[in-house]
C-alpha positions in Angstrom: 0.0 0.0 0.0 1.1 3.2 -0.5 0.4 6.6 1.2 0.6 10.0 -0.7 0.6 13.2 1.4 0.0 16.5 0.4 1.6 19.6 2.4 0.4 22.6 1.2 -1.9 25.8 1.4 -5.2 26.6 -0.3 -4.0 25.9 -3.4 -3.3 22.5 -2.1 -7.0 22.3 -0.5 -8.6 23.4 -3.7 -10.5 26.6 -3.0 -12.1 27.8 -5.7 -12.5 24.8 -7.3 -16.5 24.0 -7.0 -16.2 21.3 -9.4 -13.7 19.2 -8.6 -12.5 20.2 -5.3 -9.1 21.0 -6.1 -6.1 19.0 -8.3 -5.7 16.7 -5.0 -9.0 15.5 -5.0 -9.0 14.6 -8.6 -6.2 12.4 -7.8 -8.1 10.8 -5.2 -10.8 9.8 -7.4 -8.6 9.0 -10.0 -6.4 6.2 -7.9 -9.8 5.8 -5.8 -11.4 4.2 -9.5 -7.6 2.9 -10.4 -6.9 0.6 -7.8 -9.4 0.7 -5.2 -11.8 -2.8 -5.6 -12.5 -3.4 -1.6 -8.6 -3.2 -0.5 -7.1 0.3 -1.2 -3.7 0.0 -2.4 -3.2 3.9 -2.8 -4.3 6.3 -0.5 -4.6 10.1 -1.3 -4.1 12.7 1.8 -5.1 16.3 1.4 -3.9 18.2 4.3 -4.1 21.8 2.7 -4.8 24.3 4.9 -6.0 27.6 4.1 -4.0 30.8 4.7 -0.5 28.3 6.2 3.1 29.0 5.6 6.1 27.2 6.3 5.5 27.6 9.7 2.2 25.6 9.7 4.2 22.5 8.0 7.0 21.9 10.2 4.6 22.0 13.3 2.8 19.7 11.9 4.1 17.5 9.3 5.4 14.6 11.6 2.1 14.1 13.7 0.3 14.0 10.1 2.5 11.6 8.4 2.7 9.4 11.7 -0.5 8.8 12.1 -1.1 8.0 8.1 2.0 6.6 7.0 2.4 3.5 5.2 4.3 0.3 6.3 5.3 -0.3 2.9 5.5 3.0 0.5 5.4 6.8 1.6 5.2 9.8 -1.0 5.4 13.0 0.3 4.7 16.4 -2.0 5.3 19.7 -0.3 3.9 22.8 -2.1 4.1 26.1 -0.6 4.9 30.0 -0.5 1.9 31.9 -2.0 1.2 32.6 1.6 5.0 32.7 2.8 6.5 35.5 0.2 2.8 37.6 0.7 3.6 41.4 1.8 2.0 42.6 4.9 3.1 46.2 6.4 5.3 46.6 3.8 7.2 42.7 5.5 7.3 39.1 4.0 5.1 37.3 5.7 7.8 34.3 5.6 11.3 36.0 4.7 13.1 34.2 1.7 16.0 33.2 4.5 13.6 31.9 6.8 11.6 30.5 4.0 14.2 28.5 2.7 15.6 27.4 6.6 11.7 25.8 6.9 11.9 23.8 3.7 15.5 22.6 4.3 13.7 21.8 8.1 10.7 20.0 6.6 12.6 18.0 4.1 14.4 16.5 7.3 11.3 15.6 8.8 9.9 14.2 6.0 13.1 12.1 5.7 12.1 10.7 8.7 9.0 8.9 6.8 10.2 8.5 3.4 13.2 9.5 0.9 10.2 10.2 -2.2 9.4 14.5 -1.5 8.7 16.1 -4.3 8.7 20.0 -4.4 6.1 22.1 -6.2 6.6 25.1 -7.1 4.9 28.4 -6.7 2.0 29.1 -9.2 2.2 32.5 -11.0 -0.3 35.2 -10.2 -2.2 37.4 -12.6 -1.5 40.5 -13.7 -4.3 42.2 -12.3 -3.1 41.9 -9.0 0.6 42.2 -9.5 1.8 44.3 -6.4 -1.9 45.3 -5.7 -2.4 45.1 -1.7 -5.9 42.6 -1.6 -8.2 41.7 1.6 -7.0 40.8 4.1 -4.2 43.0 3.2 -1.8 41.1 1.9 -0.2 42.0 -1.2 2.5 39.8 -3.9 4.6 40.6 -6.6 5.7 38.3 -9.3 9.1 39.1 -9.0 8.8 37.6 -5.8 7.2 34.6 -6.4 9.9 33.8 -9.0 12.8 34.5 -6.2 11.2 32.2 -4.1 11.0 29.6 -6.5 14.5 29.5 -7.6 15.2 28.8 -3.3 12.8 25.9 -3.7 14.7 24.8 -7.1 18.2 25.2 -5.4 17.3 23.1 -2.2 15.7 20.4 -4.6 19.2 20.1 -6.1 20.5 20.5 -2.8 18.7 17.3 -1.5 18.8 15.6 -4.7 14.6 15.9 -5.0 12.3 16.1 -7.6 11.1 19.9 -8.5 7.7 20.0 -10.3 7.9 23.5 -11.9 4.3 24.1 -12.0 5.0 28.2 -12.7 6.5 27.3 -15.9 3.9 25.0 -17.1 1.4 27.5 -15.9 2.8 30.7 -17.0 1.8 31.0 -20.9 -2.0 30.5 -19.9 -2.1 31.6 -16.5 -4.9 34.2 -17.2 -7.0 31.2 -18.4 -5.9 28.7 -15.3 -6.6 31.9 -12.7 -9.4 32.4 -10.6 -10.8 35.8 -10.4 -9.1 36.3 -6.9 -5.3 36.0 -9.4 -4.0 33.7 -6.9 -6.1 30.5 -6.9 -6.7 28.1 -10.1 -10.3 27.9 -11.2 -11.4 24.4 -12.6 -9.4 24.3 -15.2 -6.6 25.0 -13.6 -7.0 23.0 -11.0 -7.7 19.5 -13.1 -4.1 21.1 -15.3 -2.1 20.8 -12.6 -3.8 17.0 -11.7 -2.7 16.4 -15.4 0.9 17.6 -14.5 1.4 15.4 -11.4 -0.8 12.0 -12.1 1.8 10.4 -14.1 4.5 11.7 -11.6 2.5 9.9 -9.1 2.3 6.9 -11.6 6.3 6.7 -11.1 6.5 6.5 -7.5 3.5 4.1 -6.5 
């Protein structure tokens, strides 16, 4: 059996996606129809949470993947930063330095379940909201999120991991992937990036 767990923020959960529920989801019903017939072999965990940085994974990505993990294959994803490189009062909400000191943390404590992590990157945001401050406040830039992404690249060679650019798949089309919020896919986006990472999946099962 195997056990797939995905770290993330509300991208990760799916918000905005009233049709599918998000790119995890589809993957759940995907492997659900796949390989489920009475004794699951694959298991799907979304544990998005809205609104979390870095901070929010490494308080809580052992006591998640301990109580889920798999005797026999573990696959952990870990997508994050939207919320991290956000500007509130003119401050990172997560600092690049200390972003990239909580990735380099979790990939230790994921370690401590499985060697499969796979990074994903930071999705692009629209134009429309490039460096516009938005409820509740926060305001990004997309020179930023590209800054943050080349960390996440750099500690994915570091560790010898998998990086899923998700940004560069994303970028020529983002306007059609966006929600209207800028930030979040809509439905299409959403089942894109389940298209990106099913076979990826496929590879470590």
């Amino acid at each position: 059996m195997t056990s797939c767990f995905f770290f993330g923020d509300s991208i990760t959960l799916g918000e905005n996606d009233s049709v599918f529920g998000g790119w995890v989801d589809i993957l759940k019903r995907t492997y659900f129809k796949e390989f489920n017939t009475g004794n699951p072999q694959v298991k799907i965990f979304n544990l998005g949470i809205g609104g979390e940085t870095t901070h929010g994974l490494l308080k809580r990505i052992e006591v998640e993947t301990d109580a889920r993990k798999s005797p026999e294959n573990n696959i952990i994803f870990i997508g994050y930063g939207a919320n991290d490189l956000a500007i509130v009062d003119t401050n990172f909400v997560v600092p690049l330095s200390i972003f990239e000191n909580n990735i380099e943390k979790g990939i230790q404590l994921a370690k401590k379940t499985t060697q499969k992590i796979i990074l994903l990157s930071i999705l692009p945001i629209s134009d429309a909201i490039d460096g516009i401050q938005l409820e509740p406040g926060k305001t990004r830039v997309s020179s930023d999120v590209i800054k943050y992404n080349v960390c996440l690249q750099k500690i994915a060679l570091k560790y010898n991991l998998q990086y899923v650019d998700l940004h560069k798949k994303f970028i020529k089309n983002k306007e059609v992937f966006l929600s209207h919020d800028g930030v979040h896919p809509n439905e299409k986006g959403y089942q894109f990036i389940a298209e990106i990472l099913n076979p990826i999946v496929n590879t470590q099962i």
